[in-house]
Legacy VTK file of the C-alpha trace (Angstrom):
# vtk DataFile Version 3.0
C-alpha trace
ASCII
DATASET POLYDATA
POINTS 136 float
-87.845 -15.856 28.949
-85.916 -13.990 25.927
-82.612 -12.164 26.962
-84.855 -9.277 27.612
-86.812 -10.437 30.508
-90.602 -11.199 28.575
-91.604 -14.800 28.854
-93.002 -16.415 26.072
-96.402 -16.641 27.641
-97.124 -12.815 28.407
-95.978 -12.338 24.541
-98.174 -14.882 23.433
-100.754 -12.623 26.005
-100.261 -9.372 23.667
-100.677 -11.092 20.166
-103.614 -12.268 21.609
-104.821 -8.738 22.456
-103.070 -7.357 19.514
-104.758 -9.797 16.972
-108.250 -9.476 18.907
-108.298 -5.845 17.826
-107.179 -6.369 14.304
-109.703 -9.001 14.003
-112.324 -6.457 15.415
-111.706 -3.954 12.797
-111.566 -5.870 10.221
-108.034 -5.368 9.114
-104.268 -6.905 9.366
-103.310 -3.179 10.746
-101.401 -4.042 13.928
-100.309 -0.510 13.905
-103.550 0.315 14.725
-104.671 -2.991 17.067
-101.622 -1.259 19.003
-102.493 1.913 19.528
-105.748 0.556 20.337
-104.597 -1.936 22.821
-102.664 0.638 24.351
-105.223 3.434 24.559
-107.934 1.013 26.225
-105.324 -0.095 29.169
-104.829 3.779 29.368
-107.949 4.764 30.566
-108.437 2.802 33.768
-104.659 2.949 34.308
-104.740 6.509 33.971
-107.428 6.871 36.764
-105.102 4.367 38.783
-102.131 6.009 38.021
-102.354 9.627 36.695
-101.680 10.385 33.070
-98.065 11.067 33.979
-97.958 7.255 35.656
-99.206 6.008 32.866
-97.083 7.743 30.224
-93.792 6.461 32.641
-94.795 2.937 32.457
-95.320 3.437 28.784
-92.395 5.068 28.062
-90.467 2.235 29.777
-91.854 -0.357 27.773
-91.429 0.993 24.916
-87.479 1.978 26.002
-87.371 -1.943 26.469
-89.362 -2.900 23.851
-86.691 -0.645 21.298
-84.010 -3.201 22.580
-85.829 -6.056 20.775
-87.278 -4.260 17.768
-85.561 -1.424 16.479
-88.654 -0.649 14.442
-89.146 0.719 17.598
-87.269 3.713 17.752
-88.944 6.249 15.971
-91.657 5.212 18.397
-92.338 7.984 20.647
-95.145 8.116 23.705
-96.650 11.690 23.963
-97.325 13.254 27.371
-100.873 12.322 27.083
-99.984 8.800 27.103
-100.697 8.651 23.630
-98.190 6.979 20.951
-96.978 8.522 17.627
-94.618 7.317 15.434
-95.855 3.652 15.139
-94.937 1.819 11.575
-95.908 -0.943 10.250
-92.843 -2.558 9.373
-93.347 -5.730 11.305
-96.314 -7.121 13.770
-93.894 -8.485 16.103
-92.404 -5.321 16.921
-95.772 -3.714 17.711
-96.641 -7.193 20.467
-93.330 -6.579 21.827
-94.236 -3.298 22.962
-97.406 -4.594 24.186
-95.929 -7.669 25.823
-93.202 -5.241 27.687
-96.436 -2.808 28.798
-98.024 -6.135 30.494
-94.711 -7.654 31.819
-94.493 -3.745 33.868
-97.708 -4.168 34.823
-97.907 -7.402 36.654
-94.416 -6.013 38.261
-96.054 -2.790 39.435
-99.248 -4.160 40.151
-98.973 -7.890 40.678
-101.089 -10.521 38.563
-104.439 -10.359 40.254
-105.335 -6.947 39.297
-103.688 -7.307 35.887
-105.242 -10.537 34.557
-108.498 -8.791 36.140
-107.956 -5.802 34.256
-107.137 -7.806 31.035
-110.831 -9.575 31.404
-112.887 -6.328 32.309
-111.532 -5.063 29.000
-111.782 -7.949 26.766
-114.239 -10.022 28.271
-114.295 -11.832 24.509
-110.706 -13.024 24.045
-110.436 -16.664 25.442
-107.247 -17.191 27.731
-108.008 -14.203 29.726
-108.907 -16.521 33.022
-106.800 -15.663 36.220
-104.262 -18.165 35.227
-100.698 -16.915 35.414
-99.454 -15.678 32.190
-95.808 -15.808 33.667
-93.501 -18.756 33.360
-92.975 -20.790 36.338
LINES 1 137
136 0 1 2 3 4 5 6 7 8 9 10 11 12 13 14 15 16 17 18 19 20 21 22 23 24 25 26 27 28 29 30 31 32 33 34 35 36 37 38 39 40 41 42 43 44 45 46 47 48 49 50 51 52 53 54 55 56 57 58 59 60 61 62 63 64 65 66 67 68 69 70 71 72 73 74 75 76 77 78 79 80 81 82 83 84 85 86 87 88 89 90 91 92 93 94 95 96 97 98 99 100 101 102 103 104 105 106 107 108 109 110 111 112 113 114 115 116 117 118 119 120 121 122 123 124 125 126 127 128 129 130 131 132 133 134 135
């Protein structure tokens, strides 16, 4: 784990995701594989959670994630869940924020439903298997 509390293996997990969605537009804009990433685990998390769950556990990622990557802080989640404020000035600070959303999520709702969750949205990215993507 970094001094943060993220292992290595659940940020390996969101530059997986993050890549997967560059790769499926075509581009190197992570900025946008972000948002993307983030707005896909918004819809079933919203019907699981509420809009204003979802924006919480969002918002405290991304207060985490600022720790790390101070790219971070003009960062800002909207109350729709929705992010603004995203640059581009590094890749890594856009999986941190990612990797902090997933590390929240298999605390609030435990691995099982997460790594399930992870699969039903990207059946296509390989690693995605119920295997634990915390470190022992």
């Amino acid at each position: 784990m970094n001094q943060f509390g993220v292992s290595s293996n659940i940020k390996q997990l969101a530059e997986r995701l993050v890549a997967f969605e560059a790769a499926q537009n075509q581009s190197e804009d992570h900025v946008h594989a972000t948002c993307v990433v983030c707005e896909k685990l918004r819809r079933p998390l919203t019907t699981l959670a509420g809009t204003a769950g979802f924006t919480s556990v969002l918002s405290r990622a991304l207060t985490l994630a600022q720790r790390e990557a101070p790219a971070l802080r003009v960062t800002q989640v909207r109350p729709d869940g929705s992010i603004e404020g995203l640059s581009g000035d590094t890749s890594e600070a856009q999986s941190i924020l990612v990797a902090y959303l997933l590390n929240l999520l298999l605390t609030f709702i435990g691995e099982v439903l997460t790594m399930r969750l992870l699969s039903d949205i990207w059946p296509d990215v390989p690693g995605l298997e119920f295997n634990s993507p915390r470190e022992r």
